[in-house]
C-alpha positions in Angstrom: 158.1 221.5 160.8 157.0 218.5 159.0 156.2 215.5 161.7 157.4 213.1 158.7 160.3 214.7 157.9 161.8 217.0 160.3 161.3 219.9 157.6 159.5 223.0 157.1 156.6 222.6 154.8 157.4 224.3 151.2 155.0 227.0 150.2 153.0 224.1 148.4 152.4 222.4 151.3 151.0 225.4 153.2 148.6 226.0 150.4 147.0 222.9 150.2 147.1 223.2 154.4 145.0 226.2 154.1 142.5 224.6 151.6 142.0 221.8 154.6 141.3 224.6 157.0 139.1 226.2 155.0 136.9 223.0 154.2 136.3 222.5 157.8 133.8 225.2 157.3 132.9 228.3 159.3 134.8 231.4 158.9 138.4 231.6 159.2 140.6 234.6 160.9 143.6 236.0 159.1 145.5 236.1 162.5 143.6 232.2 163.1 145.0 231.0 159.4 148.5 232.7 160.3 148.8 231.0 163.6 147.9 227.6 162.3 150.0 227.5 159.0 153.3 229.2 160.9 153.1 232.2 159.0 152.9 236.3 159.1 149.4 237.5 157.7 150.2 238.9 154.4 151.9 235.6 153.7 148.4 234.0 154.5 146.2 236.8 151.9 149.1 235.6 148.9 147.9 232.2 149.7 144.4 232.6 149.4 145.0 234.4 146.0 146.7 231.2 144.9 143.4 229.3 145.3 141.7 232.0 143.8 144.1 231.8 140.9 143.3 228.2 141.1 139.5 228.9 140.6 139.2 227.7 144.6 135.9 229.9 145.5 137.5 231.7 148.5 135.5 234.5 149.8 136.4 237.2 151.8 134.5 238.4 155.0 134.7 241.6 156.3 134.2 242.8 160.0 135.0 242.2 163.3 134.7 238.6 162.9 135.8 238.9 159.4 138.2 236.6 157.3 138.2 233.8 154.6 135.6 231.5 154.0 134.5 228.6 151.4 132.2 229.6 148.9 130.7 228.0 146.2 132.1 227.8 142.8 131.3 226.4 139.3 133.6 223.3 139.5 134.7 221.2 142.4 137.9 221.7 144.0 140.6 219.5 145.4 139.0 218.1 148.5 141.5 217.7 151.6 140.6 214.5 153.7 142.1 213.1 156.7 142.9 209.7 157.6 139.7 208.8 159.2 137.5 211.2 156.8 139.1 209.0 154.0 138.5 205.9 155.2 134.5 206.8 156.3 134.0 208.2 152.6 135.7 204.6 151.1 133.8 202.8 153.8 130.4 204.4 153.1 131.5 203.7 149.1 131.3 200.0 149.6 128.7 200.1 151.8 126.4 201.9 149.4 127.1 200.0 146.2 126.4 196.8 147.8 123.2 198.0 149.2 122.2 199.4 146.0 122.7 203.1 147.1 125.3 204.2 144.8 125.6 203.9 141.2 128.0 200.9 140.5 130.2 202.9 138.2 130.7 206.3 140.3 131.3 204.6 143.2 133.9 202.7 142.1 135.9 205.3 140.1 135.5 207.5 143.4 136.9 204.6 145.2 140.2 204.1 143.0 140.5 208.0 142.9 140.9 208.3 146.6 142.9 204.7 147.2 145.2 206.4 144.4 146.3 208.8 147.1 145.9 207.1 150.3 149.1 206.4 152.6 150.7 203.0 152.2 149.8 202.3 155.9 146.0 203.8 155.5 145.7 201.4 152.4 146.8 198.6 154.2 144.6 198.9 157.4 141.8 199.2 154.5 142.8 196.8 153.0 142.7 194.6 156.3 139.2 196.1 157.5 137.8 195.2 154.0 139.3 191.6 154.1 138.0 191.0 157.4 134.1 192.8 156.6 131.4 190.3 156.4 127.8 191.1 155.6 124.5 189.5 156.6 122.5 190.1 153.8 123.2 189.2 150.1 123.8 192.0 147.6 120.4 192.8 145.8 119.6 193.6 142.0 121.4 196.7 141.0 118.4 199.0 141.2 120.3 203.0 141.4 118.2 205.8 140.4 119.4 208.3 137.5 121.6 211.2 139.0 119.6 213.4 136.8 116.3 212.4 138.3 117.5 211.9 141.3 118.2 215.8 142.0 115.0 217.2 140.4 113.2 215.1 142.2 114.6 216.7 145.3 114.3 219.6 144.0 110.6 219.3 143.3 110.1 217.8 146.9 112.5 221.0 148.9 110.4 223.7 146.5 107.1 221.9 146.6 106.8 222.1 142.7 104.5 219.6 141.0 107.0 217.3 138.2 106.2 215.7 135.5 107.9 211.9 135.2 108.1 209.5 133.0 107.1 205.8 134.3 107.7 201.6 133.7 105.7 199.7 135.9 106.9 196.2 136.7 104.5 194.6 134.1 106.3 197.2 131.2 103.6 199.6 131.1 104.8 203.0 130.3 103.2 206.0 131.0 103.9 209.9 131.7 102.2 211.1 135.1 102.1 214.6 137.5 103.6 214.4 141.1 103.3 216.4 144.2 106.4 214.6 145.2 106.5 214.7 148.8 109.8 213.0 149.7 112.5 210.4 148.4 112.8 207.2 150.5 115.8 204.6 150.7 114.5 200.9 151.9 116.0 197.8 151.6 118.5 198.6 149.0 116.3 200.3 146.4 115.2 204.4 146.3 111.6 205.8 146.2 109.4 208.6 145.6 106.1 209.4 147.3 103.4 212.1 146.4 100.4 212.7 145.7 99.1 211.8 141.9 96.6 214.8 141.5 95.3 213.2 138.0 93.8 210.4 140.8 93.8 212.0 143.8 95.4 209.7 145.4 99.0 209.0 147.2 101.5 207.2 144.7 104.8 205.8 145.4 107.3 204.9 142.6 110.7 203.1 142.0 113.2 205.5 141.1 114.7 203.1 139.0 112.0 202.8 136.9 111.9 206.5 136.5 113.1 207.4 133.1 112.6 211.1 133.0 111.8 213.7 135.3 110.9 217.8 134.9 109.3 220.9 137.2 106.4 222.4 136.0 105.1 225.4 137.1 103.4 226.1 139.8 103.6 224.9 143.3 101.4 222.7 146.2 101.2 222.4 150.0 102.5 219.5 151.3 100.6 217.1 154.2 101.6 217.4 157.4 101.4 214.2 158.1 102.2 211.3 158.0 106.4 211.0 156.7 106.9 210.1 153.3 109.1 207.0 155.0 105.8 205.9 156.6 103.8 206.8 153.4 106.0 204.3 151.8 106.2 201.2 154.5 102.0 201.5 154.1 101.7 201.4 150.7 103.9 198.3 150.9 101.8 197.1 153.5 98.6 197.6 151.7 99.6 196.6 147.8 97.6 194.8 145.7 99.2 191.5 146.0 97.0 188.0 145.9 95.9 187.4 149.4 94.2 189.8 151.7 95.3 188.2 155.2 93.6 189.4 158.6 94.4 188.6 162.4 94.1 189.2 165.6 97.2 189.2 167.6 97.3 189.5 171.4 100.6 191.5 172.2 102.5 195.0 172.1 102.7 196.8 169.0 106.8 196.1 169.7 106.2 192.3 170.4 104.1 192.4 166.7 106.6 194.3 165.0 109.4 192.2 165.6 108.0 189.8 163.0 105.7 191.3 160.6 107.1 194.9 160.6 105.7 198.3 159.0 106.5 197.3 155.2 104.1 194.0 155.7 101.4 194.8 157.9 99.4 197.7 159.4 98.3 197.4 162.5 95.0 198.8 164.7 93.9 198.7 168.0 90.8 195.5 168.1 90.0 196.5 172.1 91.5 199.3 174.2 94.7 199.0 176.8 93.1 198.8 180.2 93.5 201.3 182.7 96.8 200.7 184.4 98.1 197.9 182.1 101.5 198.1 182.3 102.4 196.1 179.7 100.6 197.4 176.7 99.5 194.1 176.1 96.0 193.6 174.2 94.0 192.3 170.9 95.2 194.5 168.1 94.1 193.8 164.7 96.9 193.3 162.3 96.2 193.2 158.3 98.4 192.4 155.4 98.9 192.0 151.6 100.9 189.4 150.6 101.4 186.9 147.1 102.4 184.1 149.1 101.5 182.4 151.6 104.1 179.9 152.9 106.1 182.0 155.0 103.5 183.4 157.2 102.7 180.1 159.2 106.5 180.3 160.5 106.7 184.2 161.0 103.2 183.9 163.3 105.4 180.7 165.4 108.1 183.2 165.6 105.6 185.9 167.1 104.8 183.3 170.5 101.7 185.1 170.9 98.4 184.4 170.8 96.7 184.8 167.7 93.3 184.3 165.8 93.3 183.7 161.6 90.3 185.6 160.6 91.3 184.8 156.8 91.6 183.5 154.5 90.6 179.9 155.6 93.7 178.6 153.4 96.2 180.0 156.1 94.6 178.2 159.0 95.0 175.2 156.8 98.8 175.8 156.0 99.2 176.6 160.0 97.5 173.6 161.1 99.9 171.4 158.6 103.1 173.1 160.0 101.8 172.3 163.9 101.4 168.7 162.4 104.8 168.6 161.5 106.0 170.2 164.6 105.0 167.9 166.6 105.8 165.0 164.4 109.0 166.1 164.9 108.8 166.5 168.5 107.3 162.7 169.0 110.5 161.5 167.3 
């Protein structure tokens, strides 16, 4: 019986019931499917040869534990949801466009699509969760990757083929270059590839976004061990080319350091050893970044409250010794 209506479900119903089970994954029993859809066993085999008829990849498993199971077909079927499964997909939806994840358009025709069908009480506690959502950060540049590149870059990274992509750097430059891709990376709104240019022989990370064109070639490599592509890619940031090359010493934990200048901005090495017993961590470790500006570090190394030593350049011990000035200025009043 229906627990809407007080009615049996019509053979419709049951169909689209089964397609739910079957989503779930795993394989399914004939006498499982019969028990759960209120049905004798022949009744559930004419159903499965509906989906079939429907081009629904159902596959049939023989044996002991045999059944019905999903498999996979050339098109993709109606997908089942329930309430909380619909509202995690929309959720993740809106979460992802705004972060720059998800391609603007896709997303939000995937959205209507599935607030098309949605209850009138699951729309309106959307609705309400969506009204009341705030975020911290502001929405960044669209920056969402081509599809098409997207998934032979993965490909190339899974089968450890070299690929051959087509490049803008942010000064316009074009140019076509071979990759040992070893993994894609999502940061701060925007998607990445890192590998190994073998033209160089050197590790490269690039913007997806700026990736016009991408195709396997033949062949294969063998990826590094170590370290992660995520850490490949919060170094290279780290290290970049920018305008001033800035080095400390900082006496703290690695944790204490990290809070302010994490992995993206600076690297971080050990300037003397923990001693013996020291329970804290605490120590001199030698922390080095890249940056274009300035300005902002004099606040960030405040915000550290640890000691610290400016190495260089000499402009920065300027720039820190004017906001300690003011500081106190302040204080006096």
């Amino acid at each position: 019986m229906s627990p809407r209506t007080g009615r049996a479900p019509r053979p419709t119903g049951r169909v689209l019931t089964l397609l739910e089970l079957l989503q779930s994954g795993g394989t399914r029993t004939v006498a499982e499917l019969a028990d759960r859809l209120g049905v004798e066993g022949r009744t559930v085999r004419r159903y499965v040869d509906q989906l079939i008829d429907l081009d629904v990849p159902v596959e049939s498993v023989r044996g002991r534990y045999g059944g019905y199971r999903l498999g996979r077909g050339y098109r993709l079927p109606p997908l089942m949801l329930g309430d909380d499964e619909a509202l995690a997909v929309l959720l993740g939806l809106a979460a992802g466009r705004r972060a720059g994840l998800t391609e603007r358009t896709a997303s939000e025709t995937a959205s209507a699509k599935i607030r098309r069908v949605l209850p009138g009480h699951l729309a309106r506690r959307l609705d309400a969760l969506l009204d009341s959502l705030a975020f911290t950060d502001r929405p960044g540049e669209p920056a969402t990757p081509d599809a098409g590149v997207l998934l032979t870059l993965a490909d190339a990274v899974r089968h450890h083929r070299p690929v051959s992509i087509r490049y803008t750097d942010r000064d316009g430059r074009r140019s076509e270059r071979t990759l040992h891709a070893y993994g894609i990376v999502a940061h701060a709104g925007r998607w990445y590839v890192t590998g190994l240019d073998p033209r160089l022989d050197e590790d490269r990370t690039f913007r997806l976004d700026r990736v016009t064109d991408a195709r396997a070639l033949p062949g294969s490599f063998e990826a590094p061990p170590v370290p992660d592509p995520a850490q490949r890619v919060l170094s290279g940031f780290a290290t970049a080319g920018y305008r001033h090359a800035v080095t400390l010493r900082v006496h703290g934990t690695p944790e204490q350091i990290r809070a302010r200048l994490p992995a993206a901005v600076a690297t971080l090495a050990e300037d003397e050893p923990a001693a013996t017993g020291d329970r804290t961590d605490e120590r001199w470790l030698r922390v080095e970044l890249r940056v274009e500006r300035l300005d902002w570090l004099p606040p960030a190394l405040a915000a550290l409250d640890r000691p610290f030593v400016i190495e260089r350049p000499a402009e920065l011990r300027t720039l820190v010794l004017a906001l300690a000035q003011r500081l106190r200025s302040c204080a006096d009043a």
